[in-house]
C-alpha positions as CSV (number, residue, x, y, z in Angstrom):
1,X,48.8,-78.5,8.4
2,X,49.2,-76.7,5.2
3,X,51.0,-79.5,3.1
4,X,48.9,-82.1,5.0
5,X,45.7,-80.9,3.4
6,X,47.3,-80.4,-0.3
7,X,48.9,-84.0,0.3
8,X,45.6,-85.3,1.1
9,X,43.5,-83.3,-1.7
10,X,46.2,-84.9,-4.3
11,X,45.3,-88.4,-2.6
12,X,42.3,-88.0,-3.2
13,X,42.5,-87.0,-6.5
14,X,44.0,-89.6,-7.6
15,X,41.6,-92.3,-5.5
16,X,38.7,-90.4,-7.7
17,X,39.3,-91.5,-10.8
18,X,41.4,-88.7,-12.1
19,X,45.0,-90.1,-14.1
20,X,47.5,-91.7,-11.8
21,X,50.1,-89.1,-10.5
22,X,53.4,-91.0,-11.8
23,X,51.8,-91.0,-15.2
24,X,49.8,-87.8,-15.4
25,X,50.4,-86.3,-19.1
26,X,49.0,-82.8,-20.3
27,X,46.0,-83.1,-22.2
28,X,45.3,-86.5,-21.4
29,X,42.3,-87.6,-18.4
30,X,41.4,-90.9,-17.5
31,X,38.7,-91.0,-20.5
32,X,39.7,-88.4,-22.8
33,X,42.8,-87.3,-25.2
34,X,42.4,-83.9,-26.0
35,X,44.0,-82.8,-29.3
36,X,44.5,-79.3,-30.8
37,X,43.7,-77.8,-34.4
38,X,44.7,-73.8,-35.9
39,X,43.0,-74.0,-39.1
40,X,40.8,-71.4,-41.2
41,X,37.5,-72.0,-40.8
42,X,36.6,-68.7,-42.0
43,X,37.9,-65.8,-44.8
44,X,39.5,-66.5,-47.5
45,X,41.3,-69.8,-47.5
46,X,38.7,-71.4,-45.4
47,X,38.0,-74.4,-48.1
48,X,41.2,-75.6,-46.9
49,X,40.9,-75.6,-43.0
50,X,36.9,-77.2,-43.5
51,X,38.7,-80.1,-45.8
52,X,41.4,-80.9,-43.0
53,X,38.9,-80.7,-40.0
54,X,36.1,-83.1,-42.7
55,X,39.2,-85.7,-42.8
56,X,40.1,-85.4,-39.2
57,X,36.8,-85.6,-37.5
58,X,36.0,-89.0,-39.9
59,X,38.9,-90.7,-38.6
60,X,40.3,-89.5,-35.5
61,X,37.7,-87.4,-33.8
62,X,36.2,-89.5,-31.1
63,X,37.7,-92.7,-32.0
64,X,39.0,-95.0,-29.0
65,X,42.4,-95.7,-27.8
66,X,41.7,-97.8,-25.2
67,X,39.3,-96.9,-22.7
68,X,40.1,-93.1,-23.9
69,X,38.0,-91.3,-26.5
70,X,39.9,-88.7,-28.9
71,X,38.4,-84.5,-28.6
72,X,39.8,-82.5,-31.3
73,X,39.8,-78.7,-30.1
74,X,39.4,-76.6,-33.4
75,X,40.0,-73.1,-33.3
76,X,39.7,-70.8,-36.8
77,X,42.9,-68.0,-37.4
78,X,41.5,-67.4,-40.7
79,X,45.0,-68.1,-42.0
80,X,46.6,-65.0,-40.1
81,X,49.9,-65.6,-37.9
82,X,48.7,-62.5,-35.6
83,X,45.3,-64.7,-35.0
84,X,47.5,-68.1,-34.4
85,X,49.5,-66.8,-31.6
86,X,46.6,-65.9,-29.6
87,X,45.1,-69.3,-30.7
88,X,48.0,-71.5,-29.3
89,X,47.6,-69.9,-26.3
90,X,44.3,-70.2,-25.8
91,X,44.9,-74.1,-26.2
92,X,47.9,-74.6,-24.4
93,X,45.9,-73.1,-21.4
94,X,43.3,-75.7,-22.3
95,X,45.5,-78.3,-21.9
96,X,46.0,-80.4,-25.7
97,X,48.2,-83.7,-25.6
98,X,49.3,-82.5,-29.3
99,X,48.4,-80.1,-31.9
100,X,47.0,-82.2,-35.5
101,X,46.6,-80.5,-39.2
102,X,47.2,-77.0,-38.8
103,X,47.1,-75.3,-42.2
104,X,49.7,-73.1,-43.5
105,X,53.3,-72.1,-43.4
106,X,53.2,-68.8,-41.8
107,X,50.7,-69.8,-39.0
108,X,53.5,-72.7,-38.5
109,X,56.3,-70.2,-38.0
110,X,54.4,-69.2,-35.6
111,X,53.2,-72.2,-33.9
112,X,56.3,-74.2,-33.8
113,X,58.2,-72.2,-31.2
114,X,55.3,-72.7,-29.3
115,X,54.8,-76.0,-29.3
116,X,58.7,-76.9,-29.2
117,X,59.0,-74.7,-25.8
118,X,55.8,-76.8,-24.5
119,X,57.4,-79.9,-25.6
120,X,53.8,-80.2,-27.4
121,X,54.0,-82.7,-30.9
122,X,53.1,-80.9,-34.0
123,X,50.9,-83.8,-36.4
124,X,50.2,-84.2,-39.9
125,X,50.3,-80.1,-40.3
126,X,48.5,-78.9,-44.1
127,X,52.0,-77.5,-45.4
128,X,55.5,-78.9,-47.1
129,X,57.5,-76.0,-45.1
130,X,60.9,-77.0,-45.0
131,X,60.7,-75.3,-41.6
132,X,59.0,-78.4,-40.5
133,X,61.4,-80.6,-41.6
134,X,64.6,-79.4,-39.8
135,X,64.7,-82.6,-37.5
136,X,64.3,-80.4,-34.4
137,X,61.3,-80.6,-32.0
138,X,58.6,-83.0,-31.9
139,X,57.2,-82.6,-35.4
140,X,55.8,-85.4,-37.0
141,X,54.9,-84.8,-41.0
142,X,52.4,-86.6,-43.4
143,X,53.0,-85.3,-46.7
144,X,56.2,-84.1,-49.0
145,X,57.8,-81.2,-48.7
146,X,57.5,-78.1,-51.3
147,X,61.2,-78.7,-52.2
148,X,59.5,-82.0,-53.9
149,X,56.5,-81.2,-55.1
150,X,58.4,-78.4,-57.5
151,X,61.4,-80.2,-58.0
152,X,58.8,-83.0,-59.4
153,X,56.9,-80.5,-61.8
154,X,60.1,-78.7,-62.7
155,X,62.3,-82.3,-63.8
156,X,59.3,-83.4,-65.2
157,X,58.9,-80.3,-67.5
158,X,62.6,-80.3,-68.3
159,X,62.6,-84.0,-69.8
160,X,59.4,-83.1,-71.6
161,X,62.0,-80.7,-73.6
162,X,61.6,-77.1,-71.6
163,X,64.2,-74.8,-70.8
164,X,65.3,-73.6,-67.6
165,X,65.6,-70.0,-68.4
166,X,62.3,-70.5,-69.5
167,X,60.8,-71.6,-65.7
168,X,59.3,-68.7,-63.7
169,X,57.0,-68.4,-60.6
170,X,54.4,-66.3,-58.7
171,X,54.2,-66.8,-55.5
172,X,52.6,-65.6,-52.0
173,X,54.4,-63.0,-49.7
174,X,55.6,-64.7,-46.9
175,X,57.4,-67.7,-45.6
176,X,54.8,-70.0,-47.7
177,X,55.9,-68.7,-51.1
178,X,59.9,-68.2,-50.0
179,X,59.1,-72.7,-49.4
180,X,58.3,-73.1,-52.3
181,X,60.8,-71.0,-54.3
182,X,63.4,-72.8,-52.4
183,X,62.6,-75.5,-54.1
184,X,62.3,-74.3,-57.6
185,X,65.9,-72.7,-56.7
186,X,67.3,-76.1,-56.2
187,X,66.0,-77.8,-58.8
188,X,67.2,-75.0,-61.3
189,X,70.8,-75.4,-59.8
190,X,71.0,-78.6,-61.0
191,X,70.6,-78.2,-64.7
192,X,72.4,-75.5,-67.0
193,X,70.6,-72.8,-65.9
194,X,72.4,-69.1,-67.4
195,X,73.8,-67.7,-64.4
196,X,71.6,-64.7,-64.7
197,X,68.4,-66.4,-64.1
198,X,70.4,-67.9,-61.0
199,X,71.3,-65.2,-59.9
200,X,68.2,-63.7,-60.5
201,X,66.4,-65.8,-57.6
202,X,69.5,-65.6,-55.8
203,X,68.7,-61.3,-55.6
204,X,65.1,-62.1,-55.3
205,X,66.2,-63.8,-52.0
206,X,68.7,-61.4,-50.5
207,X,65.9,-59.1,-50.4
208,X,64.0,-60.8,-48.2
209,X,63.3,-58.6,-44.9
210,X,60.8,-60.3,-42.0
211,X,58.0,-61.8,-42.9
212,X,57.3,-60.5,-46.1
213,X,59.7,-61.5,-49.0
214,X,59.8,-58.2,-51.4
215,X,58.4,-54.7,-50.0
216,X,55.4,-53.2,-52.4
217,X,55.5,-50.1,-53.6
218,X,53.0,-47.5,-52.2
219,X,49.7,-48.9,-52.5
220,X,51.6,-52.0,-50.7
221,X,51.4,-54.4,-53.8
222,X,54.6,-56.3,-54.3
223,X,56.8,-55.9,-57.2
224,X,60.3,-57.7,-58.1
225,X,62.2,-56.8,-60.9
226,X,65.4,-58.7,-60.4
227,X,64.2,-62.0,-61.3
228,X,61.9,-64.4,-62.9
229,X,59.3,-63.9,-59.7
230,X,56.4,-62.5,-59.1
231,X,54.6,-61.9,-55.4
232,X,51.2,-61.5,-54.0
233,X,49.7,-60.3,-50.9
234,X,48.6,-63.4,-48.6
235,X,45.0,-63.2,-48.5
236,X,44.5,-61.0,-51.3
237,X,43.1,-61.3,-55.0
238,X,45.5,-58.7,-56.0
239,X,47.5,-60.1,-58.9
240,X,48.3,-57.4,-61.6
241,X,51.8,-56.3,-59.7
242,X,53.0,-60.2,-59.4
243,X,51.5,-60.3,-63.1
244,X,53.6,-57.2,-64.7
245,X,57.0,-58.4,-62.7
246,X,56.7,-61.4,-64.9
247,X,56.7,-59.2,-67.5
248,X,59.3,-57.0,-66.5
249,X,61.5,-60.0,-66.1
250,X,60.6,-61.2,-69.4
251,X,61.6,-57.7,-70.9
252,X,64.4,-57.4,-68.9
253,X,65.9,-60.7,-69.4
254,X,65.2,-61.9,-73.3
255,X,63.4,-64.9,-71.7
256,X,60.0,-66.3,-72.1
257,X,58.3,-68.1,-69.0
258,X,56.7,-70.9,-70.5
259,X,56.1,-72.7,-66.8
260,X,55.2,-70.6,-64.2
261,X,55.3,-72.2,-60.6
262,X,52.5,-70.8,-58.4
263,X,52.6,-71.4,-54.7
264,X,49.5,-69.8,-53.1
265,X,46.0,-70.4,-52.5
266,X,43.3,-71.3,-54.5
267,X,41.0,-67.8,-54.5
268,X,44.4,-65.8,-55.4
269,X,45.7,-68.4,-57.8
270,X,42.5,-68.7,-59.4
271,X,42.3,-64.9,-60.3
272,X,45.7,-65.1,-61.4
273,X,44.9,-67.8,-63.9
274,X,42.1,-65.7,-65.1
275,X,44.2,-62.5,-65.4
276,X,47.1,-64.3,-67.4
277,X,44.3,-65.6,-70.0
278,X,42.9,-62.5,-70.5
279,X,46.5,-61.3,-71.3
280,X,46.9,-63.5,-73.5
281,X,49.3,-66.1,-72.0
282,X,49.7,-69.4,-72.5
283,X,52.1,-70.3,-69.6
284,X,51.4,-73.9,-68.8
285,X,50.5,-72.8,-64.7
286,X,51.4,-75.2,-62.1
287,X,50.3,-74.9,-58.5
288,X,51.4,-77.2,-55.1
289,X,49.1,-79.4,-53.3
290,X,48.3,-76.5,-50.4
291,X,46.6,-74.3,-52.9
292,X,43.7,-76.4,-52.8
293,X,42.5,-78.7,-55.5
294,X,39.1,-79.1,-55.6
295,X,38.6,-75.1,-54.3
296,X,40.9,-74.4,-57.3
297,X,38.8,-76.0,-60.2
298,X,35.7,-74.7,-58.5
299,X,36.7,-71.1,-58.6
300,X,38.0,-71.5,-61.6
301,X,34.8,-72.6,-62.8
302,X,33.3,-69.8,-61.4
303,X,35.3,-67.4,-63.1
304,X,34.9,-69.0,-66.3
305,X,38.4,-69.7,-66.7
306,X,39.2,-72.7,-69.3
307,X,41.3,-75.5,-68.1
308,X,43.7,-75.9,-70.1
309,X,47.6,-76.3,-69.3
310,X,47.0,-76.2,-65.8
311,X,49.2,-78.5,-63.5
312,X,49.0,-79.2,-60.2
313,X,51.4,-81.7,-57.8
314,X,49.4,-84.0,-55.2
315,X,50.7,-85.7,-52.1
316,X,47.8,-88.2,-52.1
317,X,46.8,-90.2,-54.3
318,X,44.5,-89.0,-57.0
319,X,40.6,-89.1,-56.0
320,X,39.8,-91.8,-58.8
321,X,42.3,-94.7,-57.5
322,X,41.8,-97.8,-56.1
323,X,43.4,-98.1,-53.0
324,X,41.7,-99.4,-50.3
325,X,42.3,-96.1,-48.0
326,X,41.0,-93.5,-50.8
327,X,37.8,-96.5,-51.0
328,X,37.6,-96.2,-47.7
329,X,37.6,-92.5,-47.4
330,X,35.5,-91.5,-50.3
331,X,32.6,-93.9,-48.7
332,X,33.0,-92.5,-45.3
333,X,33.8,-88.6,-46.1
334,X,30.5,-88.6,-49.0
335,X,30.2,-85.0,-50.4
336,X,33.2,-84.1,-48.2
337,X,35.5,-86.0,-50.1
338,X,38.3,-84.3,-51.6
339,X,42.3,-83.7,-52.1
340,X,42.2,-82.0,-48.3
341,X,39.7,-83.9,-46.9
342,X,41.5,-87.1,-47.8
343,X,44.9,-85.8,-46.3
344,X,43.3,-84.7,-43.5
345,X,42.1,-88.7,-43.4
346,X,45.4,-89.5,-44.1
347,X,46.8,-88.0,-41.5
348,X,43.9,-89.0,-38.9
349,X,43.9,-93.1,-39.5
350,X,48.0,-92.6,-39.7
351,X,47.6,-90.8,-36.0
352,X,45.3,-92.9,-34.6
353,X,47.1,-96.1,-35.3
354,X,50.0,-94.9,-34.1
355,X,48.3,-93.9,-30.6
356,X,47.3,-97.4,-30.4
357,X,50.7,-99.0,-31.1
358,X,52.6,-96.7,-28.7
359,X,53.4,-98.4,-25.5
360,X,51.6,-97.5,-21.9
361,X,51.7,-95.3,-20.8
362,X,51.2,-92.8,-23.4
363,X,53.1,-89.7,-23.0
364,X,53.6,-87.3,-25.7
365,X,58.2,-88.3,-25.3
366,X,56.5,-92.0,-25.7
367,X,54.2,-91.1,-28.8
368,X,57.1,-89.4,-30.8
369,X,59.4,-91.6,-29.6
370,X,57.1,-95.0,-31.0
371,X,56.6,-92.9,-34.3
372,X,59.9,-92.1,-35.1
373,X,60.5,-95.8,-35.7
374,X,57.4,-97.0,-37.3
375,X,56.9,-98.0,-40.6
376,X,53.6,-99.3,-42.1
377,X,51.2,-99.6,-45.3
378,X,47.8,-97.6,-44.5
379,X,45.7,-99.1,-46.9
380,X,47.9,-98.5,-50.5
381,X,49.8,-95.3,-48.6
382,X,53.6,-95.9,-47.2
383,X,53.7,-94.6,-43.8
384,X,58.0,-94.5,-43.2
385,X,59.2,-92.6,-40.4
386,X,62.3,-94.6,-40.3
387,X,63.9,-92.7,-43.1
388,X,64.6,-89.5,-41.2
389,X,62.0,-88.9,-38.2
390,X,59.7,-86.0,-39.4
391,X,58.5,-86.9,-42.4
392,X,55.7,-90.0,-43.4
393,X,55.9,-90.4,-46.6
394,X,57.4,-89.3,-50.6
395,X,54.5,-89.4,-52.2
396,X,54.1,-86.8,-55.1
397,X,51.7,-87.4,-58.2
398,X,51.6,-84.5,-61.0
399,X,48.3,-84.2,-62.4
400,X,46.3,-81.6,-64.9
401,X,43.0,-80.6,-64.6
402,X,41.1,-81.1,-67.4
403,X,36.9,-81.7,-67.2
404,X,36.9,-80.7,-63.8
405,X,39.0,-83.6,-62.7
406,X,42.6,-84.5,-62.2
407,X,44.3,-86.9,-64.3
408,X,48.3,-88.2,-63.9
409,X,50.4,-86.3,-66.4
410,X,51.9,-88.5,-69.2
411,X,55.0,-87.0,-71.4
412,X,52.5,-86.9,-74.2
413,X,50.4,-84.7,-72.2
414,X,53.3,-82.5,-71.2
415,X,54.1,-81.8,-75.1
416,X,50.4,-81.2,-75.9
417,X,50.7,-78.2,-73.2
418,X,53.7,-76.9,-74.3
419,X,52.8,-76.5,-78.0
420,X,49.1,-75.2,-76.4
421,X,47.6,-71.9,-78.0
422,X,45.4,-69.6,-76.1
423,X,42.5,-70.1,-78.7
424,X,42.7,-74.0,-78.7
425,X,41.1,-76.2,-75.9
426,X,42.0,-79.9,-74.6
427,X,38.9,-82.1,-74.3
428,X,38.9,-84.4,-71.1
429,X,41.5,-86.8,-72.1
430,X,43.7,-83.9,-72.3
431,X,43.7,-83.6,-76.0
432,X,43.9,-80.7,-78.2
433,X,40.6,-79.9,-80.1
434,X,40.6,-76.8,-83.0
């Protein structure tokens, strides 16, 4: 009698209009896909999480696929792994089909065991992690990696006449900033760097213990004086330690950092700028795309910091162009619009068309499965997954801010910068006025 009644309440289910049993996915109902989002919505690197959800909720949120409307769930972990665990889990209970633009690369080392074990696609997540880009699990990236968005500033600088031994960084402490160092490691490997800068990073690296990449001294700021790196603490505006290990290197080492790679976020980087001015530096200061642009120049602004010989590498295109997908976004996103909220766009449209090219019935092995071998134009952006699986597209533009915009750096540009004194300031075609 037992099974009877439980085969029967299943039967009837199914006659009531709930998903047919042979086809019955997690976080999908006869009239609804339910999606998942991590993101900070809150604290200190919340411009970042309101610019992805901006570009998702114009262009995926409550769209159609079929006779199924898309529900984003957004949840804020104010950019905290111990806050993103307890977030997945409140979704997964939920019941999400996939999880779309999570921000950050130690909420994702988090996440991604998650979501692998639950067989749960990660989307168009806010971060270049190479973590995300191993080939394992259902992980399907937008943007470039970190590996090419420094390797692109770094070649760039190098042609334009810089040294190697004269690149450093200053990065965040955790698995965001160890990303992006990787990639200023490899680019350096492939010029004549002196082995002692090499092996420099090389130190910096072996020290690495968890989460954190150098332990700080006793008021827990972090310090590294074996090579041309400087740390911060995530979610922090603390910046005189990473400042002064720059210094120590250069003291330590005979070298001068000319380029400093930053890969952080925009309220920490900002403050850093501003410190490094008032010391006198004229380090032409380059930041990746997750930092934040538009945050960036606005807290800059705020802090009265002048623009000059600041750098900063995009994976969209720049907010000025043509292309019919940034026309299309700018009209749609209005005050919104901006270097996050148009990768969160991006990354929406590039979702939502593949949803509607995936073959019934849609099941999250059918989704990754149909993306993994598409390949499209989305309005003047290449969408490739054919290439390798996990990643969308190359793109990678380097731009300089200069009158609160960003512009494509030109070789001439990158000379102006380099010969750039403290005292002197670039009007907004980026050149040098007395």
């Amino acid at each position: 009698m037992k099974y009877g009644k439980t085969l029967f309440l299943l039967f009837a289910f199914a006659l009531s209009g709930g998903p047919p049993l042979a086809q019955a996915e997690e976080g999908i109902t006869e009239n609804t896909i339910f999606f998942g989002s991590i993101l900070p919505l809150s604290g200190r690197a919340q411009a970042l999480g309101k610019g992805m959800k901006a570009g998702l909720d114009s262009s995926l949120n409550d769209r159609s696929i079929g006779a199924r409307h898309v529900f984003i769930r957004y949840l804020d972990d104010l950019y905290e792994p111990k806050l993103t665990h307890l977030k997945v889990r409140k979704l997964q209970r939920r019941g999400i089909f996939a999880m779309i633009g999570n921000v950050g690369t130690p909420t994702a080392a988090v996440s991604l065991p998650m979501l692998k074990r639950a067989g749960i696609p990660a989307i168009g997540f806010f971060t270049g992690a190479g973590l995300l880009r191993t080939g394992e699990g259902p992980v399907l990236n937008y943007r470039a990696s970190y590996v090419q968005e420094t390797a692109a500033v770094i070649e760039a600088a190098l042609e334009a006449g810089l040294k190697p031994e004269n690149v450093c960084a200053y990065v965040q402490n955790d698995a965001y900033g160890k990303a992006g160092l990787v990639g200023m490691q490899k680019a350096l490997e492939k010029t004549d760097a002196p082995l002692d800068l090499l092996s420099g990073l090389q130190t910096f690296f072996e020290a690495i213990a968890g989460e954190e990449l150098v332990q700080g001294s006793s008021i827990g700021a972090p310090v590294n004086p074996n090579g041309p790196v400087g740390v911060y603490i995530r979610n922090t505006q603390e910046v005189i330690p990473g400042y002064q290990a720059l210094k120590n290197w250069e003291k330590k080492s005979g070298y001068t950092c000319k380029l400093v790679i930053t890969v952080g976020a925009y309220d920490n980087i900002a403050h850093f700028v501003q410190f490094a001015r008032e010391k006198g530096e004229n380090w032409v200061i380059s930041a990746v795309s997750f930092t934040g642009a538009d945050a960036f120049a606005q807290t800059l602004q705020e802090l009265g910091v002048v623009e000059n010989n600041l750098i900063m590498s995009q994976v969209v295109p720049l907010l000025d162009s043509n292309l019919p997908i940034v026309r299309e976004a700018r009209d749609v996103l209005g005050r919104d619009f901006g270097f996050v909220s148009l990768e969160g766009y991006i990354v929406g449209k590039m979702t939502l068309r593949l949803l509607q090219e995936t073959p019934a019935p849609l099941t999250r092995k059918s989704f990754v499965a149909h993306a993994r071998q598409s390949k499209f134009d989305l309005g003047g952006v290449k969408i490739d997954f054919t290439r390798n699986g996990y990643q969308a597209s190359d793109l990678v533009i380097v731009s300089y801010l200069s009158g609160g915009q960003y512009r494509q750096v030109t070789p001439e540009i990158w000379q102006q910068m380099f010969n750039w004194q403290p005292d002197r300031q670039m009007d907004t075609q980026g050149m040098r006025r007395p």
